[in-house]
Backbone bond lengths (Angstrom), bond angles and torsions (degrees), N, CA, C in turn:
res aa  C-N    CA-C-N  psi(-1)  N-CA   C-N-CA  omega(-1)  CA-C   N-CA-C  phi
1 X - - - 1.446 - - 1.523 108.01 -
2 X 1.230 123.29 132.05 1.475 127.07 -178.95 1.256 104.10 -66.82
3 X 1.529 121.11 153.39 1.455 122.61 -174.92 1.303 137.05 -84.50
4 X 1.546 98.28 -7.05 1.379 117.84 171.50 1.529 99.53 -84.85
5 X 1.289 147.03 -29.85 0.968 152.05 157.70 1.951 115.75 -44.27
6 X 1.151 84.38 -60.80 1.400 109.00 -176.11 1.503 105.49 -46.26
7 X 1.517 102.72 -43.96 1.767 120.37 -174.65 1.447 107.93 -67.45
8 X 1.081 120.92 -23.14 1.499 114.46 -162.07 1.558 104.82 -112.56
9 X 0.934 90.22 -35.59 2.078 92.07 170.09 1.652 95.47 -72.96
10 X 1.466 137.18 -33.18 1.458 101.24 173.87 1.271 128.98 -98.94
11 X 1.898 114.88 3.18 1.187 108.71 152.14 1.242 120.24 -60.58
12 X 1.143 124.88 -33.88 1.669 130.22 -159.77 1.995 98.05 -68.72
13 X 1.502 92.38 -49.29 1.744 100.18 171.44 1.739 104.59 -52.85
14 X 1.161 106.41 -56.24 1.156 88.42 -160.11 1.947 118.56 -70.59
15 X 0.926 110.22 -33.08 1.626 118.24 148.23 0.989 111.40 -18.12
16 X 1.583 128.15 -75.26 0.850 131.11 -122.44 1.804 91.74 -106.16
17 X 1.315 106.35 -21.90 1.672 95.58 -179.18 1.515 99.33 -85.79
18 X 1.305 122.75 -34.02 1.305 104.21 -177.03 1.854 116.84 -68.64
19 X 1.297 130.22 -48.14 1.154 136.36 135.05 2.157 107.26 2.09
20 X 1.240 106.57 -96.18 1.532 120.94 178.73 1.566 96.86 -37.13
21 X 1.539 117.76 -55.33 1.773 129.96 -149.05 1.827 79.85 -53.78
22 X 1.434 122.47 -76.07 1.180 153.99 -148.86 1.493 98.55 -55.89
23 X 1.220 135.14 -37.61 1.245 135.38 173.70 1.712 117.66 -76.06
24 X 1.633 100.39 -58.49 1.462 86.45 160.45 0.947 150.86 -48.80
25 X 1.480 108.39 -39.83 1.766 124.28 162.79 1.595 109.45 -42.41
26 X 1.056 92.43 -64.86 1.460 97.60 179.51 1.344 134.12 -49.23
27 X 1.177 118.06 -51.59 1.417 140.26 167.79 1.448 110.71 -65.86
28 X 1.425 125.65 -37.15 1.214 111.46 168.05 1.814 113.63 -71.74
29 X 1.461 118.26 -49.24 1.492 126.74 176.89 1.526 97.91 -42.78
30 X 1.753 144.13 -49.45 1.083 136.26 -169.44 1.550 106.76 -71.98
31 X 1.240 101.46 -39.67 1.948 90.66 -178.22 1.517 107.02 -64.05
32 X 1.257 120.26 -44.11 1.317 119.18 -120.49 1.895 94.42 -108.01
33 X 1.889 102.59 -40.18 1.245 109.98 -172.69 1.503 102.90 -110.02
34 X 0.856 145.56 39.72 1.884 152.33 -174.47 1.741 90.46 -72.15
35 X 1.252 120.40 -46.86 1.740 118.47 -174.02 0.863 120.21 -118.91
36 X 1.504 117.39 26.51 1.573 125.52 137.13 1.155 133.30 -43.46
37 X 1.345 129.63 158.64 1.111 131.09 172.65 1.910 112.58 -83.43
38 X 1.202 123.81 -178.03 1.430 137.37 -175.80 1.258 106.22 -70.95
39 X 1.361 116.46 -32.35 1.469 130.08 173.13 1.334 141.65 -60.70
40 X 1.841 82.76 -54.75 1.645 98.83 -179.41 2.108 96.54 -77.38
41 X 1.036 134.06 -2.19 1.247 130.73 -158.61 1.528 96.90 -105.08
42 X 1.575 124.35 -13.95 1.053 137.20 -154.76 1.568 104.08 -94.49
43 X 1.227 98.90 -58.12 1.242 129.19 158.93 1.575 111.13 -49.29
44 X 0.966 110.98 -81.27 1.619 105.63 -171.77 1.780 107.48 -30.20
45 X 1.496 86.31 -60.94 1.937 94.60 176.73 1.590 128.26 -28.87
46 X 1.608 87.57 -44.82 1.495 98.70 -165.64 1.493 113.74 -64.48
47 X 1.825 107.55 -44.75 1.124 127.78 -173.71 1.464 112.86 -56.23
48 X 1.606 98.30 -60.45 1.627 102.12 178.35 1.594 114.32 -68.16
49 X 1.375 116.09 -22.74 1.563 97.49 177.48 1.827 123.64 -85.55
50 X 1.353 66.91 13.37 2.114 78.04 175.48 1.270 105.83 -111.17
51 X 1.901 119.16 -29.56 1.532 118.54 -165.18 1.320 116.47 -69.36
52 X 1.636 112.98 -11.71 1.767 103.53 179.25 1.384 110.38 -107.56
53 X 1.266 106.65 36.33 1.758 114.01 162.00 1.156 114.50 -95.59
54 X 1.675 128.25 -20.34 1.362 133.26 152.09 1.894 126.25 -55.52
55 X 1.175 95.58 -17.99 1.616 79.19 175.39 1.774 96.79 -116.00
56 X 1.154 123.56 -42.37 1.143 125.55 156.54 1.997 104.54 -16.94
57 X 1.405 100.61 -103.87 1.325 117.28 173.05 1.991 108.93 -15.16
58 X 1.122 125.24 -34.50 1.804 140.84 173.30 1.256 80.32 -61.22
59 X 1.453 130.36 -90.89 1.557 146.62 -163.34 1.052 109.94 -10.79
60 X 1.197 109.26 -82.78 1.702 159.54 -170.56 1.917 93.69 -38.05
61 X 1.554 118.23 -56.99 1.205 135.70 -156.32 1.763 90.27 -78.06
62 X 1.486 109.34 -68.79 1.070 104.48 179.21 1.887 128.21 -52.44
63 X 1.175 107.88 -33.10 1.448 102.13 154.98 1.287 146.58 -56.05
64 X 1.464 106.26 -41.18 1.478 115.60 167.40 1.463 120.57 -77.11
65 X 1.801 129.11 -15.76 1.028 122.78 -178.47 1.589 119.70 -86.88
66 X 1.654 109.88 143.36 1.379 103.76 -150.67 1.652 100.56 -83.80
67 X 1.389 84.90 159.59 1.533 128.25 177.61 1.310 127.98 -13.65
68 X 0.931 151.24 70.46 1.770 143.21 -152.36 2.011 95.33 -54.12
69 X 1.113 102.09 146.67 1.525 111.89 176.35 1.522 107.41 -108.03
């Protein structure tokens, strides 16, 4: 696959998981943590706003690595 190719199909991924990431987080923190404390919400945040650098970071790798011939 050419790499300019390659580039634009994993921006689109990556959009699109952060997009999805950002809703779930959310939507789960509102169901789940609504009568939490300041703490536990703090926490949750922290965790999830670091946890979608793991598939991200996959993306990212697979995009930049070159081209199979």
């Amino acid at each position: 696959m050419p790499i300019r190719i390659k580039k634009l199909v994993g921006a689109v991924i990556l959009i699109t998981l952060v997009v999805v990431y950002a809703i779930v987080a959310t939507a789960f923190a509102s169901l789940y943590l609504a009568e939490s404390s300041g703490w536990v919400h703090l926490a949750y945040f922290l965790f999830s706003g670091i946890l979608w650098v793991v598939p991200a970071m996959l993306v990212i790798k697979w995009m930049e690595s070159a081209p199979r011939r």
